[in-house]
VOPAGU-2260 file (C-alpha; in pm, 1 decimal, decimal comma):
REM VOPAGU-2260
SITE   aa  ch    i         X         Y         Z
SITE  UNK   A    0       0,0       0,0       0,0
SITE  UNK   A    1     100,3     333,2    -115,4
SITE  UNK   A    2     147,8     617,1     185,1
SITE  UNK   A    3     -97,9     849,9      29,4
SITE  UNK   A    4    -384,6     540,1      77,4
SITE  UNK   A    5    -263,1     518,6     422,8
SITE  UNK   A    6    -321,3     892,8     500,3
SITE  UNK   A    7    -666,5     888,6     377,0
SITE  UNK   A    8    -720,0     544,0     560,9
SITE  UNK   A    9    -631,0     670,1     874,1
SITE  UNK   A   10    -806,7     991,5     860,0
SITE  UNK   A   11   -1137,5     844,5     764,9
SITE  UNK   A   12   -1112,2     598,8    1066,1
SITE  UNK   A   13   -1027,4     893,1    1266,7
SITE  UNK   A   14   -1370,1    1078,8    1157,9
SITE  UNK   A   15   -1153,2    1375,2    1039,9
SITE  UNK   A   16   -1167,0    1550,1     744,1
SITE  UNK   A   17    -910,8    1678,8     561,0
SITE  UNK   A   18    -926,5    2053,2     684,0
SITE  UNK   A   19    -887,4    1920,7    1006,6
SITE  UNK   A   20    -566,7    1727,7     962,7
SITE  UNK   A   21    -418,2    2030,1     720,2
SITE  UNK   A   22    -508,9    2239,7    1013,5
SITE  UNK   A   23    -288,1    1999,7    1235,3
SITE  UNK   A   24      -1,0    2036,4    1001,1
SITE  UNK   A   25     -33,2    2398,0     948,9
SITE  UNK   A   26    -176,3    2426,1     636,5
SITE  UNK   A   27    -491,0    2476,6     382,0
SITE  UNK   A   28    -634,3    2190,5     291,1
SITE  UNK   A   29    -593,1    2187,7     -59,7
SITE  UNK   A   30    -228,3    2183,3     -10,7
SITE  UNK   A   31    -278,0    1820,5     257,5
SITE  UNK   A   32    -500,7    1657,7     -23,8
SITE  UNK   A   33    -206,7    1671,8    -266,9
SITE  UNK   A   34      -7,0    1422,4     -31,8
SITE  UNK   A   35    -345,3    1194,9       2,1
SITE  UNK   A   36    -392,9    1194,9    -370,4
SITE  UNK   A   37      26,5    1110,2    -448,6
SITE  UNK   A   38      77,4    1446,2    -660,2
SITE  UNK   A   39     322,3    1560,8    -383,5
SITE  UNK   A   40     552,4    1405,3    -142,5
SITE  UNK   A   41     500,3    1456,7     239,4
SITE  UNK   A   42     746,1    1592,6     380,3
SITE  UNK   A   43     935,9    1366,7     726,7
SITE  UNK   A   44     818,7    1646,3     984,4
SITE  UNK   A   45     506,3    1643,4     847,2
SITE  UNK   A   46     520,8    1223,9     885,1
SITE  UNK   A   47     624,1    1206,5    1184,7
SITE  UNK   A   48     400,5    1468,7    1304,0
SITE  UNK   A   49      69,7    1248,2    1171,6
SITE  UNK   A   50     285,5     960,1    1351,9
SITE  UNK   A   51     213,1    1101,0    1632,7
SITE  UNK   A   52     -88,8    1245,0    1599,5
SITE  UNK   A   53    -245,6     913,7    1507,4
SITE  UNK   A   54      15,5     722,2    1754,8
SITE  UNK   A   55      78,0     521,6    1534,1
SITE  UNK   A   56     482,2     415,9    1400,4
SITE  UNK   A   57     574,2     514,0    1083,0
SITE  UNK   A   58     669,3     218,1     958,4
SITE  UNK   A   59     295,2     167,1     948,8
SITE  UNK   A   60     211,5     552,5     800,3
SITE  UNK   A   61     479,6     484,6     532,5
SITE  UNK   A   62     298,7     162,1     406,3
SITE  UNK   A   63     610,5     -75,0     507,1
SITE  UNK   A   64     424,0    -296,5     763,0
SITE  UNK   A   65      32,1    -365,7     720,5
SITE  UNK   A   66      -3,9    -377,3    1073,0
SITE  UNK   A   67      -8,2    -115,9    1324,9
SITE  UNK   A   68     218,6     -40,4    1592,6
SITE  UNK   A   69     137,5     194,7    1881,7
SITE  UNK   A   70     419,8     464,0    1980,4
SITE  UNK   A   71     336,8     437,5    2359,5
């Protein structure tokens, strides 16, 4: 699974929508649905911020591992 898929995954389980997580990463919305659709890459502060966020590892986030791992 590609990251972008993962993004939208996890912010549709989350009942977000994508305002809300641009809003998390400090910025519009338009700009966050670029990294869910794979037009633009995400950048590793932004990652690890939705890592967090999510509390979830990265590996996971980056679509390395299909199963979750909690941070804590």
């Amino acid at each position: 699974m590609y990251f972008y898929q993962r993004l939208k995954d996890l912010r549709e389980d989350n009942d977000k929508n994508q305002t809300e997580v641009a809003d998390i990463l400090g910025m519009k919305y338009q700009q966050y649905a670029l990294y869910e659709n794979g037009e633009r890459e995400i950048p590793l502060h932004h990652f690890i911020t939705l890592a967090k966020y999510y509390n979830i590892s990265l590996d996971y986030l980056a679509g390395l591992i299909d199963t979750p791992k909690k941070l804590h």
